[in-house]
N, C-alpha and C positions, 0 to 999 in steps of 0.2 A: 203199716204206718201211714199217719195223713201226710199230706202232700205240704210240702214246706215246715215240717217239724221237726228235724232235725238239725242241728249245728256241725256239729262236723262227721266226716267218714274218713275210716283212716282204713287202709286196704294193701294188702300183697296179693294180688291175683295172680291167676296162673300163669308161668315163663313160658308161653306158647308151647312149643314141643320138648320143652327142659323133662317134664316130668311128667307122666300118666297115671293121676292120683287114685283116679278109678281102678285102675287095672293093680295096680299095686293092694288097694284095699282089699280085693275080695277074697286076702286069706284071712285079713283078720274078721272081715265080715261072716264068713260063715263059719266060724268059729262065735261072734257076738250073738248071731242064731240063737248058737243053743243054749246061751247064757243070758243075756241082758233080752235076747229077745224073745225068751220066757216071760218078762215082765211087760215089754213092749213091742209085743207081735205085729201092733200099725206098725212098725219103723222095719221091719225085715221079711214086707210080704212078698220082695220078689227074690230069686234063685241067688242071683248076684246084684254087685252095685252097679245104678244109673251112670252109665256112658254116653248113652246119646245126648244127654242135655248137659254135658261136662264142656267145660270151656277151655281147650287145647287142641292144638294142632294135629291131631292123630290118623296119619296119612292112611293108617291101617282099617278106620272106622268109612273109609270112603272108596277101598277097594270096587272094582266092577262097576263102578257111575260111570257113563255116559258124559264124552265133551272133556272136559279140564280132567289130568292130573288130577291124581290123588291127595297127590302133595298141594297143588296149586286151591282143591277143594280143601284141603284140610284147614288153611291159611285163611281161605273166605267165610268158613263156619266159625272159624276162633276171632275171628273179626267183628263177625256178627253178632256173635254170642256177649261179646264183649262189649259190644254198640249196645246189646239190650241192656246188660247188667249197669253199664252206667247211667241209661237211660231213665232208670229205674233210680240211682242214687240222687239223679238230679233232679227227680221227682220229689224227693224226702223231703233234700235239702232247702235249708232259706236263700234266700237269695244273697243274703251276706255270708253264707256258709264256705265250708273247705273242704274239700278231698282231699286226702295224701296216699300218693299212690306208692309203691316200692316195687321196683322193678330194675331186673338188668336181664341182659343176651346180648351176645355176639353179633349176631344176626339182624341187619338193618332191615331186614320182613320182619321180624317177631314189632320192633319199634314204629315200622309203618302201620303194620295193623292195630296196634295200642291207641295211636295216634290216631288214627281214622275213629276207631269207636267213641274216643273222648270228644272230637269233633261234631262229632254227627251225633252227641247223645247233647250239646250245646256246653260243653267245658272249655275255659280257655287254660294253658298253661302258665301260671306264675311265679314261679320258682323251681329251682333245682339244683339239690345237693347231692354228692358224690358221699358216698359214709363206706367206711372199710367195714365189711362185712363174715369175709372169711379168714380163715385161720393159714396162715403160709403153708404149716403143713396138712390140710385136710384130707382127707383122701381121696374125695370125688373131685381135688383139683390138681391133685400129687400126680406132677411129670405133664400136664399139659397146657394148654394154651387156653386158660381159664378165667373168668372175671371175677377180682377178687372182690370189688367195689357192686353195691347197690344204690343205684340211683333212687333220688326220694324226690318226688312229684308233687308238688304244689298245686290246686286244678281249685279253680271259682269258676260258677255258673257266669258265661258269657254274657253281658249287656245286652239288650235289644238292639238289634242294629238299626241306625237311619236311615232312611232312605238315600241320602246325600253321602253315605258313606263310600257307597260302590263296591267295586270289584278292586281287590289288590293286584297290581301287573310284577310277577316274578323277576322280571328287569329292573325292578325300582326296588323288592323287597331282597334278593340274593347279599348285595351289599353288605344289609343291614344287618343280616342273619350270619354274617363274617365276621363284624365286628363285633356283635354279641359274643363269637366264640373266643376273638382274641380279647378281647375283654376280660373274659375268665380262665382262660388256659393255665397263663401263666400263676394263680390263685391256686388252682387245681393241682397244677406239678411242685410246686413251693407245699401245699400241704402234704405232698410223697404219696400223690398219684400219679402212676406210670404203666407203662406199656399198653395191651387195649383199654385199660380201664380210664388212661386220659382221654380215647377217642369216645368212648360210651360216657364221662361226663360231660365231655362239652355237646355229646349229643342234647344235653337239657336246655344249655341257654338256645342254641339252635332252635326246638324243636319252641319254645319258648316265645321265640319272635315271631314264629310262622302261625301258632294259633291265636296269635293277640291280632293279626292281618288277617286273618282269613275269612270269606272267601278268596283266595288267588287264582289266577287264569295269567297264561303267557301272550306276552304280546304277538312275538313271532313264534311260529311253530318250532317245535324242537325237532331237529334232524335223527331219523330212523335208526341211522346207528348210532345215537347218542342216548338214545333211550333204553330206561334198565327195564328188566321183566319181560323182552321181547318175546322171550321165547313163552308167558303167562301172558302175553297178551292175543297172541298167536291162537292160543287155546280157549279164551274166552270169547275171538271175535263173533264166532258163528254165533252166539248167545245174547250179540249185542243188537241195539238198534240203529239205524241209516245215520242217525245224529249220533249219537254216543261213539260211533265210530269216527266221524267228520270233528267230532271235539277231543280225542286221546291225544292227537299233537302239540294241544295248546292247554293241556292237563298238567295242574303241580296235584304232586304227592309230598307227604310228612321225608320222603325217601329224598326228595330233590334237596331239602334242607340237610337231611341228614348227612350226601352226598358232597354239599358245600363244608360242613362242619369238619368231614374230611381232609378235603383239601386244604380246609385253615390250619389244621392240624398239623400235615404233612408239608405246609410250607415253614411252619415256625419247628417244628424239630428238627427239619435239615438246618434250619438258624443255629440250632441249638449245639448239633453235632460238627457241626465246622465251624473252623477258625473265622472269623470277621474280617479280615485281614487278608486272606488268600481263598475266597469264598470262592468257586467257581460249579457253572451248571453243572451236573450230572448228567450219565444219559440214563434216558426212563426204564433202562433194564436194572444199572448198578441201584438206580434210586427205591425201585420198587424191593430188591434185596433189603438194603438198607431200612427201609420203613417196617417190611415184614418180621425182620426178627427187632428192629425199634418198636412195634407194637405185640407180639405175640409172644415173644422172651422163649422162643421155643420153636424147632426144627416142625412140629406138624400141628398145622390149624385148617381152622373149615373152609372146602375150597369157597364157598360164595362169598366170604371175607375176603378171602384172595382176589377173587374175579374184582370185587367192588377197586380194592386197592391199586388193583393193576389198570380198573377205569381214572380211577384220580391221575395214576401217571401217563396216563395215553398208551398204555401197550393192550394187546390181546392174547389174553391169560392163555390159553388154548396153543396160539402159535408162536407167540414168543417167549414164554415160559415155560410151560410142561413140555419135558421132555431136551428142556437145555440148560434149565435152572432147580426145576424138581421137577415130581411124580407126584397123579395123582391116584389116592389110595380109597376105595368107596367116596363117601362125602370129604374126604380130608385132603390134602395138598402135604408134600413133604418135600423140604427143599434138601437140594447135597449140598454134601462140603465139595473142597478141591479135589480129594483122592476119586472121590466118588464121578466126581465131571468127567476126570481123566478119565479112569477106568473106562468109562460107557464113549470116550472120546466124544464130548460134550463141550470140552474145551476151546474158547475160542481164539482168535489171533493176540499173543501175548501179549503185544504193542497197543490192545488195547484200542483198536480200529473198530471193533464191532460196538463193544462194550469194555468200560473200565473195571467189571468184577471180573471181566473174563484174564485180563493182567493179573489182576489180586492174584484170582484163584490157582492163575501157573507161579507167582513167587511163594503162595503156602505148599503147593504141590512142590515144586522143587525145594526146596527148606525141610519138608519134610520127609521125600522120596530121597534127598541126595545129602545136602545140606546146606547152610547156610553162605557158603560160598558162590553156591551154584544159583542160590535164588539170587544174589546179587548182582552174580555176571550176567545171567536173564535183566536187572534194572539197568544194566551200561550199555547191553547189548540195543534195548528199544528205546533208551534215552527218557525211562520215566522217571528216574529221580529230579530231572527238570522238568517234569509234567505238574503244572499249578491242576490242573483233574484231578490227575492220580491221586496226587500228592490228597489230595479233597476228600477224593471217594478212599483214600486208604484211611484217615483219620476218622472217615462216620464209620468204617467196619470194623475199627479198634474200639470204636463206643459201644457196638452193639449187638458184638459176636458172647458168647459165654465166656467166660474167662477160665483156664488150666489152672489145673492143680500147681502146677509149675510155682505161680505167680501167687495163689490164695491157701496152697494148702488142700484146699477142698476140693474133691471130686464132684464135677458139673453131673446130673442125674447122667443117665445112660444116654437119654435118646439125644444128647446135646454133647458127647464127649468128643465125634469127628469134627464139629463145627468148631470146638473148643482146642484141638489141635489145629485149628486154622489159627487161631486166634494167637499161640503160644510161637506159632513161626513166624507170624507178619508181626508182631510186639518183636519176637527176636531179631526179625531183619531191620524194624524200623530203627531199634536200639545200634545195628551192628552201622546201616549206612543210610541212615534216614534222622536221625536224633534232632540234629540243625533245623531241618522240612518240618518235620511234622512232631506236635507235641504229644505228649505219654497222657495214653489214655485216661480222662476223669474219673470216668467209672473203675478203672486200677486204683486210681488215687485212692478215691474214695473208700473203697473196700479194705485197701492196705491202712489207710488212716482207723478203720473201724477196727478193724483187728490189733493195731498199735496200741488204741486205746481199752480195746478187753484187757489186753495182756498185762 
């Protein structure tokens, strides 16, 4: 195609390490052989289909390389690959032309490396909509922590920059890129998007304000452990040069936005999950429970979601979570219920000194080990029914636990039914000596209002 003759490109590229189209192909490919490729022997002269020039994360295509992970190579080839391909579109295009791009992952690496190649191929960001794309029941998302929404990408060829423009400073632009996100959040969850798929939509307007600024550079360097991919930058240093080393501290990435979009997120749903009225901090253990099954609607998701969420709230995923709040299982993270704490003696001081989910989870354990009397004497015994906390953190984990059969009727899938008996003894203790404190969960409401009105 000549160069600026095209109007628009409208694109689904490949979901980084979602799917290995090549490797999937090659049964029906040598089967096309010896059918279609009777007729068109150019199209099937080699064994199997082209993988090296495929554009995905395929940490398997990079075993036995020298320097970086596999993994961490697989991320910089799908990068690249993907720097060229757009490079190439915005070669076509006019310069009043469009892209639209359709993309979603979990993974704020698959969304950083999108982002770098749209940058670097000279696209800016200008819009983005969240569109429901799968089917509740599907079955490559049946029983997990899945995105149900695909985001849809707005992208115009960048302006010439002026010289007078400069350099964007991350201190001046962070703001902006917050209020971009509270701007549309509440748009996003009114149109009945929820759990990660609210954080992967507002990754748009985020990611949105950051290429309409760009280039950005930070003023003051970002502190060592504050910065993400240490352990991928660790592996790349040997590879870099004396400068590109002396500049990584004062480096934004598409991640840093994506990282704030976060946090805007997780400040406005804890709004969302507690009362106004008797709002009080959390601590960053009960808070990061709370977010996690408020964003993943499900006991086991990818630990580097975990890792990122556990940065939003100031913990360290590693030591104060795995292994007091969940397990981690190959690439996946699984949290327990209360039985499960106990059991492993995980549990920590009832009164809620350490942590306020650690309270929760001895009144569902006892509620459920002994009974409802027993969880109560446990609330008299540490004085949490006068706890304006408790009282907080028990009302966001009646919004965001699975709801029992008990109360819908409906059996929660399997891998969700222990957490789901946490949820049927903390509703029944709140009902038995809490009712006055703390209000009957919305999302009960809700669900019992939807089913009054089937019936």
């Amino acid at each position: 195609l000549d160069a600026g003759s095209v109007d628009a490109v409208v694109m689904d590229p490949p979901y980084y390490d979602n799917v290995m189209y090549a490797e999937l192909s090659d049964f029906f490919y040598v089967w096309l052989k010896r059918t279609a490729g009777l007729l068109y022997p150019e199209l099937s002269m080699a064994p199997l289909t082209d993988k090296d020039n495929e554009a995905v994360a395929n940490p398997a295509r990079h075993e036995g390389e020298k320097g970086a992970s596999a993994k961490v190579r697989a991320g910089l080839n799908y990068q690249r690959k993907m720097a060229e391909i757009f490079a190439e579109c915005r070669r076509v295009l006019k310069d009043d032309g469009v892209m639209n791009l359709m993309f979603t992952h979990k993974a704020t690496g698959a969304w950083d490396a999108l982002t770098k190649g749209l940058i670097a191929a000279g696209f800016t960001i200008t819009a983005s909509w969240p569109i429901n794309s799968e089917a509740e029941g599907s079955l490559h998302i049946k029983e997990k922590s899945a995105a149900n929404s695909t985001i849809f990408l707005v992208c115009r060829p960048r302006p010439a920059q002026k010289p007078a423009d400069g350099i964007q400073y991350w201190e001046d632009l962070e703001p902006r890129v917050k209020a971009a996100v509270r701007q549309r959040i509440e748009q996003f969850q009114a149109s009945g998007i929820r759990g990660v798929d609210l954080y992967l939509s507002c990754f748009g307007p985020a990611l949105e304000e950051f290429s309409l600024h760009w280039p950005i550079k930070r003023g003051q360097p970002k502190p060592i452990e504050q910065q993400a991919n240490k352990g991928k930058r660790s592996q790349l240093e040997p590879e870099m040069t004396e400068q590109e080393k002396a500049d990584l501290p004062y480096q934004v990435t598409p991640e840093d936005a994506l990282d704030a979009a976060r946090r805007e997120v997780k400040a406005w749903r804890i709004e969302k999950l507690t009362s106004g009225s008797r709002r009080a901090q959390l601590d960053p253990l009960t808070e990061w429970f709370v977010l996690a099954w408020d964003a993943f609607e499900a006991p086991q998701f990818p630990f580097d979601e975990a890792l990122r969420l556990a940065r939003v709230v100031g913990l360290d995923l590693d030591k104060d979570v795995v292994g007091v709040l969940a397990e981690k299982k190959g690439s996946d993270l699984i949290l327990w219920d209360s039985s499960t704490r106990a059991t492993k003696g995980k549990l920590g001081a009832p009164d809620g000194t350490k942590s306020w989910i650690d309270a929760i989870h001895h009144c569902a354990h006892r509620a459920r080990g002994i009974d409802l009397n027993a969880a109560k004497q446990l609330l008299d015994d540490n004085g949490l029914a006068n706890s304006p906390i408790f009282l907080t953190a028990l009302e966001a984990v009646l919004e965001v636990l699975p709801l029992s059969a008990r109360y819908t009727g409906f059996d929660p899938v399997k891998a969700a039914q222990p957490a789901a008996s946490d949820f049927e003894a903390l509703e029944n203790l709140r009902r038995l000596a809490l009712a006055e404190q703390v209000p009957a969960p919305k999302q009960l409401e809700l669900v019992l209002a939807e089913l009054a009105e089937a019936s």
